[in-house]
C-alpha positions in Angstrom: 11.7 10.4 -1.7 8.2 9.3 -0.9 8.3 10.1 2.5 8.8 13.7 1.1 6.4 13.2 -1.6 3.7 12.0 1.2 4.9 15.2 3.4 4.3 17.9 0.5 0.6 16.2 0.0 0.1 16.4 4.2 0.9 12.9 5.6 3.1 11.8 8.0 4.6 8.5 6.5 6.0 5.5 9.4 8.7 4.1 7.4 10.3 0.3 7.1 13.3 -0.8 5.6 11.5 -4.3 4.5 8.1 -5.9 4.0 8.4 -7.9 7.6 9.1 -4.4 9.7 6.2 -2.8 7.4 4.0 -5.7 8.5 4.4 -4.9 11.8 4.0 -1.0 11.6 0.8 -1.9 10.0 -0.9 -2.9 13.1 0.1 0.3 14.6 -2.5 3.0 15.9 -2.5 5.7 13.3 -1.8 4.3 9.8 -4.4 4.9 7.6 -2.7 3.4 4.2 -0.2 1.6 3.3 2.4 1.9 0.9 4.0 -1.4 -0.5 6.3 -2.0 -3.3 6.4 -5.3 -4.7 10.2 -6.0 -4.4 10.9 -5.5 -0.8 13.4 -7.7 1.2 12.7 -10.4 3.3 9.0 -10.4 2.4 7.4 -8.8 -0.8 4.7 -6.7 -1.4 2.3 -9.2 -2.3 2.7 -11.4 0.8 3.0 -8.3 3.0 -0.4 -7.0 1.3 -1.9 -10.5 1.8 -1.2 -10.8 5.3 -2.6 -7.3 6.3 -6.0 -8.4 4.3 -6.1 -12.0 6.3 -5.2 -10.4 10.1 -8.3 -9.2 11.5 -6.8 -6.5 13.3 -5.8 -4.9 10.2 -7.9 -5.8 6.9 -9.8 -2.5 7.4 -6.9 -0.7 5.7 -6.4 0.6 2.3 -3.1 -0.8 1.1 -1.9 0.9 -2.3 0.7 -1.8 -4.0 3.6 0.1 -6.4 6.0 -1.4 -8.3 8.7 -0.4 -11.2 8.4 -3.5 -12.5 4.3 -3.2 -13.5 3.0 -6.5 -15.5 -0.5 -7.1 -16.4 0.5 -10.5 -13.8 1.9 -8.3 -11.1 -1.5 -6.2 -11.1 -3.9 -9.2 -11.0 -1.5 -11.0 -8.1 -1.8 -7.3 -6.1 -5.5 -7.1 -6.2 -6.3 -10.8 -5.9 -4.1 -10.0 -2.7 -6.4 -7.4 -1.4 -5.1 -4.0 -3.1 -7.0 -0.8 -3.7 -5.0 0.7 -6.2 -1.7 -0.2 -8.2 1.0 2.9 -9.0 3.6 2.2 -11.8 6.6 3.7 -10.7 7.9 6.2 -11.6 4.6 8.4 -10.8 4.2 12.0 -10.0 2.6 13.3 -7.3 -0.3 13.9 -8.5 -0.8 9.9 -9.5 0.5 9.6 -5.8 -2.3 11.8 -4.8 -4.9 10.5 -6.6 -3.9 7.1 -5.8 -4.0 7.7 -1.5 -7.5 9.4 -2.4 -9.3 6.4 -4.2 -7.6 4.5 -1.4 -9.0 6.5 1.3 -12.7 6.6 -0.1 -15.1 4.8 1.7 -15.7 1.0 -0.1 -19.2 -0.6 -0.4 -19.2 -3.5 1.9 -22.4 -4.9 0.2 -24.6 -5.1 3.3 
């Protein structure tokens, strides 16, 4: 279903069927964003959000963390991990929308 969300809004989405594959797409040429959900097999969203932020090759990219099961703990462990932006699930596609377009904007580096 996202996949066809991300097609009506214009992307092409490279899918994985668990956070260790979706580490390894991440380093691929042309990802711009990635989509996580917290509970993913073999490695969750948090650790798979973690170690895109800590691989040099790969910290420049937005990562967007959504979950079903949204805490006020599960928010603070996504962007202590390196998250842009946080979706509840279920979400419209407008949140969707909104969500790759704040993760997309250029970030003040401080320098």
């Amino acid at each position: 279903m996202l996949a066809l969300c991300l097609a009506k809004l214009g992307h092409t989405a490279t899918l994985a069927e668990d956070g260790h594959t979706g580490l390894n797409r991440s380093a691929e040429s042309g990802i711009d964003v990635v989509l996580v959900d917290i509970d993913m097999p073999v490695m969750n969203g948090i650790a798979v959000c973690g170690a895109i932020k800590s691989n040099p090759a790969t910290r420049h990219l937005p990562v967007v963390v959504m979950t079903g099961r949204a805490t006020p703990d599960a928010t603070a462990r996504a962007f202590a991990a390196g998250a842009v932006e946080f979706i509840s699930k279920p979400f419209s596609i407008q949140q969707l929308e909104s969500a790759l377009s704040l993760a997309t904007q250029p970030h003040s580096t401080g320098t």
